[in-house]
C-alpha positions in Angstrom: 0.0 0.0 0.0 2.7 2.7 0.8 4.4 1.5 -2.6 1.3 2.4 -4.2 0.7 5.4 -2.1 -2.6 4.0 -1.1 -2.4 6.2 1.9 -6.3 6.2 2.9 -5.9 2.2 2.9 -3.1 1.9 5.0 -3.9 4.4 7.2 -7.1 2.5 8.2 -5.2 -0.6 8.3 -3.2 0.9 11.1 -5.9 2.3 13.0 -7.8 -1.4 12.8 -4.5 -2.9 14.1 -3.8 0.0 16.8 -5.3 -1.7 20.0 -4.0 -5.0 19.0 0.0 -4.0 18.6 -0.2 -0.5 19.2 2.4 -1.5 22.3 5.4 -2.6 19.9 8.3 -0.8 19.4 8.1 -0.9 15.5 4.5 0.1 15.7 5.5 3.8 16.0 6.8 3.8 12.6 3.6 3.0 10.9 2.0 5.8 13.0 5.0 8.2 11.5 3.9 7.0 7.9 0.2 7.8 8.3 1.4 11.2 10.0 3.5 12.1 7.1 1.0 10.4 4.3 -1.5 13.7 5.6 1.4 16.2 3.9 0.6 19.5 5.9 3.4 20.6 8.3 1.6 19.6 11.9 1.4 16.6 10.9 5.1 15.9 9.1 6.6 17.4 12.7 4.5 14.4 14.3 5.8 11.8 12.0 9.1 12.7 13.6 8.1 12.3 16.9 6.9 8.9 16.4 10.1 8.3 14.1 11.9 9.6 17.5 9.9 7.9 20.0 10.7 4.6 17.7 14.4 5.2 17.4 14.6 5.6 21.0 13.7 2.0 21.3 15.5 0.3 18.4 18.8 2.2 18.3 20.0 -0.5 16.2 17.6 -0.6 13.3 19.0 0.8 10.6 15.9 1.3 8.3 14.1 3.1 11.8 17.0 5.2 12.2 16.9 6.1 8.7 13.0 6.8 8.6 13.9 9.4 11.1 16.6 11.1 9.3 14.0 10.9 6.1 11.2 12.5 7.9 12.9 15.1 9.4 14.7 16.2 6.4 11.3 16.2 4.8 10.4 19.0 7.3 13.0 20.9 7.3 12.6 21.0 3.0 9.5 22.0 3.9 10.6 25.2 6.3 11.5 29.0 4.9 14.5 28.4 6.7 16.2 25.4 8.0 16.9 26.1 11.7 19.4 26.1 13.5 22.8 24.0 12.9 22.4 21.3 15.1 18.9 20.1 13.8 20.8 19.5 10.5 24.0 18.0 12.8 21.1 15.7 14.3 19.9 14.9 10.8 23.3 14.0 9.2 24.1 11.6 12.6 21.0 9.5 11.7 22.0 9.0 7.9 25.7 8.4 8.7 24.2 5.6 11.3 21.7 4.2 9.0 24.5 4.1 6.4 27.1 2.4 8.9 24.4 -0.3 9.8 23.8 -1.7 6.7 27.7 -0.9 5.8 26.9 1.2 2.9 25.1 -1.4 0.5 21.0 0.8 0.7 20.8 3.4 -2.1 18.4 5.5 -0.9 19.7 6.5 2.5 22.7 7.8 0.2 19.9 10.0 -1.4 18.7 11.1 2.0 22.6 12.1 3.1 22.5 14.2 -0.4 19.2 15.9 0.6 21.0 17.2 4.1 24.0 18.7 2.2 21.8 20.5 0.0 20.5 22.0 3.0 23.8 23.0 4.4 24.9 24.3 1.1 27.4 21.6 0.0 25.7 21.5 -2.9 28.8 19.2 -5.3 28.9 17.1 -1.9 25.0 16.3 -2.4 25.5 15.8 -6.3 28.0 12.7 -5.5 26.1 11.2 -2.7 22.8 11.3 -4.8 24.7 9.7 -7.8 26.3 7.3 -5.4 22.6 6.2 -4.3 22.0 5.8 -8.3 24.7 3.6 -9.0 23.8 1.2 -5.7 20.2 1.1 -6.4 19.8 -2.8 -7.2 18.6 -3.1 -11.1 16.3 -5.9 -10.2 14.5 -4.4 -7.9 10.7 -3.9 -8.2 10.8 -0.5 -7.0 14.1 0.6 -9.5 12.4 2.7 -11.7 10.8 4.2 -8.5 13.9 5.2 -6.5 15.7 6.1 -9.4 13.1 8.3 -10.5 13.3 10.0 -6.9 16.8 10.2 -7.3 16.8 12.5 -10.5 13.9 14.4 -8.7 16.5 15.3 -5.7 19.0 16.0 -8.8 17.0 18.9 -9.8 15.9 19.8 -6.5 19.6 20.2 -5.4 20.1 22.3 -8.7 17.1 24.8 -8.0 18.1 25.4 -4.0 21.9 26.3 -5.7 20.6 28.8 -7.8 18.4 30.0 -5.3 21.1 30.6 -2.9 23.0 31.8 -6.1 19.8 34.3 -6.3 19.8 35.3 -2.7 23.6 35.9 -2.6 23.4 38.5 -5.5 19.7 40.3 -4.1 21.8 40.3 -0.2 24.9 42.0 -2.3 22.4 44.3 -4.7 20.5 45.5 -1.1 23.8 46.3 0.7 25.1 48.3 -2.2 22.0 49.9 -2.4 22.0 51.1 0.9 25.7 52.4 0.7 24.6 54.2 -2.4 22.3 55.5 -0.7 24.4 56.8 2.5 26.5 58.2 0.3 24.2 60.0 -1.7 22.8 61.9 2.0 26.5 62.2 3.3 27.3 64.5 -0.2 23.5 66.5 -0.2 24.7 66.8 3.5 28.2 67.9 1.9 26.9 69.7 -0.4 24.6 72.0 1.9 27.9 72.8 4.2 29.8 73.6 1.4 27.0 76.2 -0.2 26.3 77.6 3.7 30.6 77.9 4.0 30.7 80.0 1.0 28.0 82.0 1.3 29.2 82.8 4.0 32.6 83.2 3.2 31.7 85.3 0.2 29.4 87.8 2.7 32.5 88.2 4.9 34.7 88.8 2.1 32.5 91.4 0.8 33.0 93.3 4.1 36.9 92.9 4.2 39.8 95.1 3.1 40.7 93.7 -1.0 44.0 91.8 0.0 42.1 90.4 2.9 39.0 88.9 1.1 41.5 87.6 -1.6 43.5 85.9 1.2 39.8 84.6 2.2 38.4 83.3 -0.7 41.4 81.5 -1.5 41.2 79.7 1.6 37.7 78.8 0.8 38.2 77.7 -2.1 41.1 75.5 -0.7 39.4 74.0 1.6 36.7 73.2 -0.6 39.3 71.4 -2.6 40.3 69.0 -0.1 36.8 68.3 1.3 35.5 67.4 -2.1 38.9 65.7 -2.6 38.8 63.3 0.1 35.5 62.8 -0.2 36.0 61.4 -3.4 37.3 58.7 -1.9 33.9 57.4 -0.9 33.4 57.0 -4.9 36.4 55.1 -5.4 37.9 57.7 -7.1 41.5 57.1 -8.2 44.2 57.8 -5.8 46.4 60.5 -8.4 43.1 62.6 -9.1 42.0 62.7 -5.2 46.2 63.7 -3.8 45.9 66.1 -7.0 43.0 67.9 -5.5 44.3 67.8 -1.8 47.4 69.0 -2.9 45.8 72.4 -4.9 43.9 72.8 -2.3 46.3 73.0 0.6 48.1 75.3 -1.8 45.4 77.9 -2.2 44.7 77.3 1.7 48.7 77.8 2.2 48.4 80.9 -0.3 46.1 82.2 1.7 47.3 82.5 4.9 51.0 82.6 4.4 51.7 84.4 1.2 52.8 88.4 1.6 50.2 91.2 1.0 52.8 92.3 -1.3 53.1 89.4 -3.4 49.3 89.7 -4.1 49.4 93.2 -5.4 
C-alpha cells in the first residue's frame, strides 16, 4: 500500500491494528507514515516524533534510524528556513548511522545524506552522494524505476536550492550596495549643503573685508573646498592621483592664503 501510495488504505489498516500491537516498538513507525501520508506541516513534525519515539527504542535498526533522518529532512525542506545547525548536525548523525548499519550497501539513504548537504549548502557534496545512491540502487528491484526516478527528482531539487542561494547571494549583495549608495548620496547632499552655507558665508564676509584680505579669504575657501571634495571622493572610489591632486591644490590655495605676503598679491 505505501508503494502504491494507497495512503487512505493503510492508514485504516493501522488504525484497525492499533489496540492489538499498538504497544510494539516498531508500531511507532507505521503511525509516522500515516502522520506524514496527511502532507501539511503539523502533521510531518508528528511523524518525527513517532520516528523519535521509535528510534529511542531500536537504536539498532538501521531502516528506523533512517525513517527518522527521512522524515525530518522532509520538514526541514519544507521550512523557509532550515533552523538552527544542530537540527541538521542531528539529521546528518541519523543517515551516517543508518549508512554504517547496513555498511553502505542501501541506495536511498545515500539519497537522503544528499538531501542534508543541500540544505547545508554543499551542494557538489549532495550531487555525489545522490549519484552514489544511483549507481547502488539494485537493477532488479521492483521498485528501480521508483527510486531512481526520486533520485533524479532530488537532482534537480539540489540544482534549483543552488541557484536560489546563487539568487539570494546576488539580491543580499544588490541590497547592501544599495544602501551604501544611498548613505552616500545623504552624506554629499549633506556635503553639499555645508559647502554652499561655508561660501555663502565666506563670500558675505569677504565682501566686508579690506581687497588683500577677502582675496587671502576666498582662497582659503576655495582651498578647503578642494580638499573636502577631494577626500570625499574617496567614498566613490575615485583614483588615488586625481584625489592627492585635489588635496594637494587645495592646501596650496589654503597655504596661499594665509601665508603668502600682501605684497606678493598686489
Amino acid at each position: 500500500m505505501r508503494r502504491e501510495e494507497r495512503h487512505a488504505e493503510y492508514g485504516s489498516v493501522v488504525r484497525d491494528c492499533e489496540d492489538e500491537f499498538g504497544a510494539e516498538p516498531y508500531f511507532h513507525t507505521f503511525r509516522a507514515i500515516v502522520a506524514r501520508a496527511k502532507g501539511d506541516l503539523a502533521s510531518l513534525r508528528s511523524s518525527v516524533e513517532y520516528s523519535r519515539q521509535a528510534v529511542a527504542s531500536m537504536p539498532d535498526v538501521a531502516a528506523v534510524v533512517h525513517q527518522l533522518a527521512a522524515f525530518w529532512i522532509e520538514y526541514l525542506e519544507r521550512l523557509e528556513e532550515p533552523g538552527p545547525a544542530r537540527n541538521l548536525d542531528e539529521v546528518e548523525r541519523h543517515v551516517d548511522r543508518a549508512i554504517t548499519l547496513t555498511q553502505g550497501r542501501i541506495a536511498h539513504y545515500f539519497e537522503t545524506k544528499g538531501r542534508v548537504l543541500a540544505l547545508r549548502g554543499e551542494f557538489e557534496a549532495a550531487r555525489a552522494a545522490v549519484g552514489q545512491a544511483i549507481e547502488l540502487e539494485p537493477r532488479a528491484s521492483r521498485d528501480h524505476l521508483r527510486r531512481v526516478t526520486q533520485y533524479q527528482s532530488s537532482r534537480i531539487r539540489i540544482d534549483l536550492m543552488q541557484e536560489r542561494a546563487r539568487w539570494a547571494q546576488t539580491h543580499a549583495r544588490f541590497r547592501t550596495e544599495l544602501t551604501e549608495f544611498k548613505g552616500q548620496q545623504l552624506q554629499l547632499l549633506g556635503l553639499l549643503a555645508a559647502v554652499v552655507a561655508f561660501i555663502a558665508t565666506a563670500s558675505n564676509i569677504a565682501s566686508q573685508s579690506s581687497g588683500v584680505e577677502g582675496i587671502r579669504l576666498m582662497l582659503v575657501a576655495s582651498g578647503a573646498i578642494g580638499v573636502v571634495f577631494g577626500t570625499f571622493s574617496l567614498v566613490n572610489n575615485s583614483r588615488v592621483r586625481r584625489v592627492a591632486a585635489a588635496v594637494v591644490i587645495g592646501c596650496a590655495m589654503i597655504g596661499a592664503g594665509m601665508f603668502v605676503p600682501a605684497s606678493w598679491m598686489l
